[in-house]
C-alpha positions in Angstrom: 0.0 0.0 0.0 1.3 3.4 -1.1 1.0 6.1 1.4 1.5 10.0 0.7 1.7 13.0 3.4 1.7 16.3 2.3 3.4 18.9 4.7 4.8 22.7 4.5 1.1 24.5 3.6 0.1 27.8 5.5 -0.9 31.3 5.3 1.4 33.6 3.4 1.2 37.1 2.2 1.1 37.8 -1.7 4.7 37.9 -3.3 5.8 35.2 -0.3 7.0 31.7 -0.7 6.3 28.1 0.8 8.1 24.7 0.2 5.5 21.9 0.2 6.9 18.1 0.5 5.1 14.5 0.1 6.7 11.8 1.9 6.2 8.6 0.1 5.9 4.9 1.9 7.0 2.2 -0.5 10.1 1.0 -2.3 8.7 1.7 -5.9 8.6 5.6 -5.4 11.6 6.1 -7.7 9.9 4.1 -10.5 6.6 6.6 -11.0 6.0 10.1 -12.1 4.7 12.0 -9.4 2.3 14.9 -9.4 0.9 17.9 -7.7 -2.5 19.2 -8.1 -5.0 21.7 -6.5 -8.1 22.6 -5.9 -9.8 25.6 -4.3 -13.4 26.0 -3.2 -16.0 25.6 -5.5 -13.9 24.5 -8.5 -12.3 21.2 -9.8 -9.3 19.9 -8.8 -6.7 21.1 -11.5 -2.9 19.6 -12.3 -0.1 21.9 -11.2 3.0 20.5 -11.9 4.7 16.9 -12.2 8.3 15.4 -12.2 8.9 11.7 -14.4 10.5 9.1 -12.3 14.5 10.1 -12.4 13.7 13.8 -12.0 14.5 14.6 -15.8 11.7 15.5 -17.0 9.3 18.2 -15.2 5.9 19.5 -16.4 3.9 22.9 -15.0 0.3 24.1 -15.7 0.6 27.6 -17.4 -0.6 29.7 -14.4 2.8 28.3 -12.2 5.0 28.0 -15.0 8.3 30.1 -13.8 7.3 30.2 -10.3 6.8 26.7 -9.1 9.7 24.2 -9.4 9.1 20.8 -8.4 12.1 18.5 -7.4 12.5 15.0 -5.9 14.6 13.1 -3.9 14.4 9.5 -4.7 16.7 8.6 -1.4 14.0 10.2 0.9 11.0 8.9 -1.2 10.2 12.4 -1.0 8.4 14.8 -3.7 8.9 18.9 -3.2 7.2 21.5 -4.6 8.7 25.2 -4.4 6.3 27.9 -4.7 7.6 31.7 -5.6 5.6 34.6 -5.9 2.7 33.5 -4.4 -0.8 34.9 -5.7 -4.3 35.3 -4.1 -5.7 33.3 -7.1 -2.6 30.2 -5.8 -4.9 29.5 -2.7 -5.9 26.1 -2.7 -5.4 22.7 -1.0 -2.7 21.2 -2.6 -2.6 17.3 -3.1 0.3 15.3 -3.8 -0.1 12.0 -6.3 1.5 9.0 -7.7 1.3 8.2 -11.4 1.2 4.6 -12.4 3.9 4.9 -15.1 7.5 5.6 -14.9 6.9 8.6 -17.8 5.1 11.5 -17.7 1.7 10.8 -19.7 -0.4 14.3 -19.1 -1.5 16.3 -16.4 -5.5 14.0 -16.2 -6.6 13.2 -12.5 -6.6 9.6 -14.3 -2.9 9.1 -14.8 -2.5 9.2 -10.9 -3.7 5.8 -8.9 -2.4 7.5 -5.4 -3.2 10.7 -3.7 -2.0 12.6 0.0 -4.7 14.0 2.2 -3.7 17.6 0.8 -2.1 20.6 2.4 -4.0 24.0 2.7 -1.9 26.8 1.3 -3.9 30.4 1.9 -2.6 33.7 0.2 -3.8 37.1 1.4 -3.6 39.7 -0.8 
């Protein structure tokens, strides 16, 4: 059974940064892509950013492209996600996920076969 925990949400002010991580349990985490995806209130729960199963290939929605950068570390079984210049509109609770392939296939909820318990990350303007 495959196990993810999101930590490092919060409140932050506009312009500020956090560092969310997803431990993984399992041996296999270095064999799957792994995801991050959001959703705030009242709206479907959208794909943010993933990273293919060595770390060589990473993938970002438009609206985090040059301000997220998601990392992993294979050794911890451990997924990052680095958030810069945080907007209002970035408030969400933010879920980590496992794909069930080694390569990145898209950003659909369907690719992913695992998901944390999400993190609340709040920006005030």
């Amino acid at each position: 059974q495959v196990q993810l925990v999101e930590s490092g949400g919060g409140l932050v002010q506009a312009g500020g940064s956090l560092r969310l991580s997803c431990a993984a349990s399992g041996r296999t985490f270095s064999s799957y892509t792994m995801g991050w995806f959001r959703q705030a209130p009242g709206k479907e729960r959208e794909f943010v950013a993933a990273i293919s199963w060595s770390g060589g290939g990473t993938y970002y929605a438009d609206y985090v492209k040059c301000r997220y950068t998601i990392s992993r570390d294979n050794v911890k079984n451990t997924v990052y996600l680095q958030m810069n210049s945080l907007k209002p509109e970035d408030r969400a609770v933010y879920y980590c996920a496992r794909s069930g392939r080694a390569r990145y296939c898209g950003p659909s909820r369907g690719e992913y076969d695992y998901w944390g318990q999400g993190t609340q990350v709040t920006v005030s303007s």
